[in-house]
C-alpha positions in Angstrom: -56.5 108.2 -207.7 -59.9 106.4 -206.5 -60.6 104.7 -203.4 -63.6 102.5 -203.2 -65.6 102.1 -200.1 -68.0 99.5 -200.1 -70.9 99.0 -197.0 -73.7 97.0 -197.2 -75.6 94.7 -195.0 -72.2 94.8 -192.7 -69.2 96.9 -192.7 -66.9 96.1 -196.1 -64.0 97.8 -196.9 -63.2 97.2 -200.6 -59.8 97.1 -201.3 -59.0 95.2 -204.1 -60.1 98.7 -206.6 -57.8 101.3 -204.3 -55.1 98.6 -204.7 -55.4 98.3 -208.5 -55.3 102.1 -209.6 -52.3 102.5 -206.6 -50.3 100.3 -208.5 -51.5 101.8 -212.0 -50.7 105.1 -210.7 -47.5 103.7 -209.1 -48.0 105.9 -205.5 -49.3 104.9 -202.4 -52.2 106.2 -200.6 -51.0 107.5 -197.1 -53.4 106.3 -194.3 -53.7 106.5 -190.7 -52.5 104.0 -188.2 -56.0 101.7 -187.8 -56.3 99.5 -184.6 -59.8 98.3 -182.5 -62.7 99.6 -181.0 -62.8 100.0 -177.1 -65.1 100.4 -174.5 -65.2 103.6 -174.9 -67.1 103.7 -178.3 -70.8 103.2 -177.7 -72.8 101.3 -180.1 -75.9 103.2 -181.2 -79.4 100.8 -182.4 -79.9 101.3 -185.9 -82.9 100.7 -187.8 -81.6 99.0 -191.0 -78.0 98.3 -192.6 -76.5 101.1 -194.2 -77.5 101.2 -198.3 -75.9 99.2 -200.5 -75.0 101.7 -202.7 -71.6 102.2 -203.7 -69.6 105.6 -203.6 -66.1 106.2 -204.9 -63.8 108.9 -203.6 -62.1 110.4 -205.6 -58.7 111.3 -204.0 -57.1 114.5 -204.5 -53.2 114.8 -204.4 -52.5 115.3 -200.2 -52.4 118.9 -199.4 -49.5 118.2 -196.6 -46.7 115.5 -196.6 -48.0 114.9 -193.1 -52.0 114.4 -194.0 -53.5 110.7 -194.0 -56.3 109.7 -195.9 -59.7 108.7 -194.2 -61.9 106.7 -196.2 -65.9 107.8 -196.8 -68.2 105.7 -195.2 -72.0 105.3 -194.5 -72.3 107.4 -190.7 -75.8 106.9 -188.5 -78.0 110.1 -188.3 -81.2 111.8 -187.2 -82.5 107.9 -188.2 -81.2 107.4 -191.4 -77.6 106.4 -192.7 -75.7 109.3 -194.5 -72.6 109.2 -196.9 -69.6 111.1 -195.3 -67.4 111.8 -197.9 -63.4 110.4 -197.6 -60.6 113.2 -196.4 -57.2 114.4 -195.6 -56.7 114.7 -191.9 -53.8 115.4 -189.3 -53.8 112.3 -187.5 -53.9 113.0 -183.7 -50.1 112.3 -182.5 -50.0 108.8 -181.2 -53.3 107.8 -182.3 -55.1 105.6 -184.1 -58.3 105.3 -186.0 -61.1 102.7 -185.4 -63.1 102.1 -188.7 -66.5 102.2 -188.7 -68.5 99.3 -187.9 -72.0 97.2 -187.4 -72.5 94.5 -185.2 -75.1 92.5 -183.8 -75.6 91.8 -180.2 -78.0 89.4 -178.6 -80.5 90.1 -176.5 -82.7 88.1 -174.3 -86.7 87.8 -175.2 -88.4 87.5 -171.8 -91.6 86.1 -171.3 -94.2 87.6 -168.4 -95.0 84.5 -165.7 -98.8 84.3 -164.9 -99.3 86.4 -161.7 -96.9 88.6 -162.4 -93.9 87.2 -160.2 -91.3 87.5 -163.1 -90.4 86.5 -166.6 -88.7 83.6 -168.0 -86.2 83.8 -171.0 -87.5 82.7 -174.0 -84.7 82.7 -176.2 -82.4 86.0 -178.0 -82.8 88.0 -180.8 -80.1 90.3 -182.5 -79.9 94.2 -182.8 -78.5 95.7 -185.2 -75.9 98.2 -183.6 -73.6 100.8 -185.8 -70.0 102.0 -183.8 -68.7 105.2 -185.5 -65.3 105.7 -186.2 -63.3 107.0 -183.5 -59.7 108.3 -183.1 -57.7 106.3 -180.0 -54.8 107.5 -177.8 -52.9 104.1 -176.0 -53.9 105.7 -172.4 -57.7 104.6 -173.6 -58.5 107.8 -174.6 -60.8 108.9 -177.2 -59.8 112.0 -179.5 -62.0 114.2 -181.4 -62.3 113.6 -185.0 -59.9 116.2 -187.1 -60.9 118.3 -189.3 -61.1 117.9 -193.1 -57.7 119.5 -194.7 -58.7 122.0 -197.2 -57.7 121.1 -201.2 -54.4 121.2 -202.0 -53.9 124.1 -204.2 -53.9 123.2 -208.4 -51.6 124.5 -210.6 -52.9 126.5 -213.7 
């Protein structure tokens, strides 16, 4: 089964291809429980969108019944945007995952006054901020991501 992420200029998530093979492969792709950002997740300034490129995952049978699948995505680094491949994780009891996302946030343009007594506002421009995905407890809480699940064992 193949999931398709899609990122580009702002955070997409494709669906439409992970819903077509599902239904071709008649199973359903177990995911974790998704829900909002908080305060808690700090923006970071990036430099450009992510890539436009497009990556498919290719989703290996679950290696435990309990395992949720978290899709790849395009993660901020060391100044440049890196694919992080899709994975089966143990959900954090009670938790839920906030997707990866970009915003933009305004902020003010100020002008220096002659003389020096202050600066007047001349209008906004927009940064280009990335939030990571984060796991979220309801007490406000933020979790450390799990760990990638090994394989699930093939039969020969």
């Amino acid at each position: 089964m193949a999931r398709t992420l899609l990122i580009g200029g702002s955070v997409v998530f494709a669906g439409a291809l992970a819903t077509l093979i599902a239904a071709a492969c008649s199973s359903r792709l177990k995911t974790p429980a998704y829900g909002p950002h908080t305060a808690a997740d700090m923006p970071v300034e990036v430099s450009s969108p992510p890539p436009e490129e497009v990556h498919v995952d290719e989703v290996q049978p679950s290696p435990d019944p309990r395992a949720v699948w978290v899709d790849g995505s395009w993660v901020w680094g060391a100044r440049r945007w890196k694919w992080q491949e899709g994975a089966w994780v143990l959900a954090p009891p009670g938790a839920w995952y906030a997707r990866p996302a970009l915003v933009r946030i305004p902020v003010g343009v100020y002008e220096e006054s002659d003389g020096g007594t202050g600066s007047t506002l001349k209008g906004y421009s927009l940064k280009l901020m990335y939030i990571p995905g984060h796991w979220h407890m309801p007490s406000g809480g933020v979790v450390a991501s799990p760990a990638p699940l090994p394989a699930a064992p093939t039969g020969s």
